[in-house]
Legacy VTK file of the C-alpha trace (Angstrom):
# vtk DataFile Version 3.0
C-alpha trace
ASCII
DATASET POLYDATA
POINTS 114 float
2.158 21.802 -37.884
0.089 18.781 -38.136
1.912 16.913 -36.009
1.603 19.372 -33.515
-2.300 19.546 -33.963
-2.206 15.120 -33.775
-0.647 15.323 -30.327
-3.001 17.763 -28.955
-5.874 15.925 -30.422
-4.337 12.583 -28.671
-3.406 14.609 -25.619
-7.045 15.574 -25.248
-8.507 12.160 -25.871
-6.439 10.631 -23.351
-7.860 13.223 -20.880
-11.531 12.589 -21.896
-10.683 8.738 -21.601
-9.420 9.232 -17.928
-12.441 11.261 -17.332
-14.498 9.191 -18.898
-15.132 6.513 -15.394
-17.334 8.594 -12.581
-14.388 6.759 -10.146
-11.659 8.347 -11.930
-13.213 11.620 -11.769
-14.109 11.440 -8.377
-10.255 10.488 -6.913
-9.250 13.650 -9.278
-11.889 15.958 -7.926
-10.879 14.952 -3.740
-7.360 14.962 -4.952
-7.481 18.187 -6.456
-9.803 19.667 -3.550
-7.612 18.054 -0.358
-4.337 17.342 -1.567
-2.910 14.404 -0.412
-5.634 12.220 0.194
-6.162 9.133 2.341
-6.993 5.947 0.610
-9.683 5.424 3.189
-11.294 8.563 2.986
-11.476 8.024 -1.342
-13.078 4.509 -1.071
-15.159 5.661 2.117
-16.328 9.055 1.225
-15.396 10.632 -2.210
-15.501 8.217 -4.526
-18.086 5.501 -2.883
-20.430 8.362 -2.593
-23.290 7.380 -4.912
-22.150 4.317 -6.322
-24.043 2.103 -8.534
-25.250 0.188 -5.923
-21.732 -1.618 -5.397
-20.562 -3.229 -1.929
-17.443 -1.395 -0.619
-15.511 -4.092 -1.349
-16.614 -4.502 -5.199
-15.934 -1.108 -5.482
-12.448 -0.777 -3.780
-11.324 -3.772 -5.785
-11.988 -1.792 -8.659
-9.803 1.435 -7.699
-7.398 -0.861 -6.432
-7.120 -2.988 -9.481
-8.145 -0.710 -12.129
-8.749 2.503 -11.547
-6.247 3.790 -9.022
-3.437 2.096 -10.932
-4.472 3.560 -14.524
-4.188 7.427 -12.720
-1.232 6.617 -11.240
1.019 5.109 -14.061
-0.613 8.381 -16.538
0.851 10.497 -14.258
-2.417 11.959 -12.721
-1.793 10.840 -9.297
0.559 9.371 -7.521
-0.764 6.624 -5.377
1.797 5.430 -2.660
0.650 1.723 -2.299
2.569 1.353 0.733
1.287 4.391 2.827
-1.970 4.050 1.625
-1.577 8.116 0.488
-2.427 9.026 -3.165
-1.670 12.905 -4.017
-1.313 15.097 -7.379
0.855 13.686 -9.679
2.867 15.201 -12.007
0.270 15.524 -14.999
-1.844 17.285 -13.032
-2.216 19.982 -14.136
-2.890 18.851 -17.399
-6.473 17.445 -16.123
-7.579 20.720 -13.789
-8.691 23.149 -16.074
-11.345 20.322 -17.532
-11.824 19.396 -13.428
-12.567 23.169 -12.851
-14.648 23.604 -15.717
-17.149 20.186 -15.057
-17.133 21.397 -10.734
-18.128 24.874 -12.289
-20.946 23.942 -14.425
-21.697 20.573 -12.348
-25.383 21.533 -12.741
-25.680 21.841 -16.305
-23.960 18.453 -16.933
-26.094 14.879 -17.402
-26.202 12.933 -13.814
-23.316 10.619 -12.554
-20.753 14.110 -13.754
-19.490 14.938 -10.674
LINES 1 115
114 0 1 2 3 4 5 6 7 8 9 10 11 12 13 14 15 16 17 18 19 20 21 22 23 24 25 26 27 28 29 30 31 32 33 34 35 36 37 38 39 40 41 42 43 44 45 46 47 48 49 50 51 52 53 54 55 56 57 58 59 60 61 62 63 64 65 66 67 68 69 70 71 72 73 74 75 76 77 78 79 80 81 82 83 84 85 86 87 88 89 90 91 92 93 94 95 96 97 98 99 100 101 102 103 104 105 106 107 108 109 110 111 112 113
């Protein structure tokens, strides 16, 4: 039973850790609202909304580089590097409820949650 209870526990820290980047949430929230998603429209619109002040470029080095990747190879997303598409991956479902549950009470969370 305790093992059980550990994998949750690490299940659930992995998702706070993937939530835990306002970029990361952002390509889960479009991907989870419009579903695939251009990778134009994510660095243009969804996710570049309201950056910290970053050039495009800064900032789509970083989703390229770091961010994009990390959802991708958890499962999150897929992210077709080729095509330029990035859609729901096959973990999913495993992030929604917590993405339902911060776009539900969006206005009771501290700034930069969106």
């Amino acid at each position: 039973m305790s093992e059980h209870i550990e994998e949750r526990e690490s299940s659930l820290s992995e998702l706070f850790e993937i939530l835990s980047h306002e970029y990361r949430r952002r390509i889960l929230i479009a991907v989870g609202q419009h579903n695939p998603q251009d990778i134009d429209s994510i660095t243009s619109e969804s996710v570049a909304d309201g950056a910290e002040d970053e050039p495009l470029e800064v900032l789509q080095q970083r989703l390229f580089h770091v961010h994009l990747p990390k959802l991708d190879k958890a499962g999150f997303v897929n992210w077709d590097q080729d095509t330029g598409v990035v859609t729901r991956g096959p973990r999913f479902e495993e992030i929604e409820p917590l993405l339902t549950l911060m776009r539900e009470h969006r206005d009771e969370l501290p700034d930069g949650w969106p």
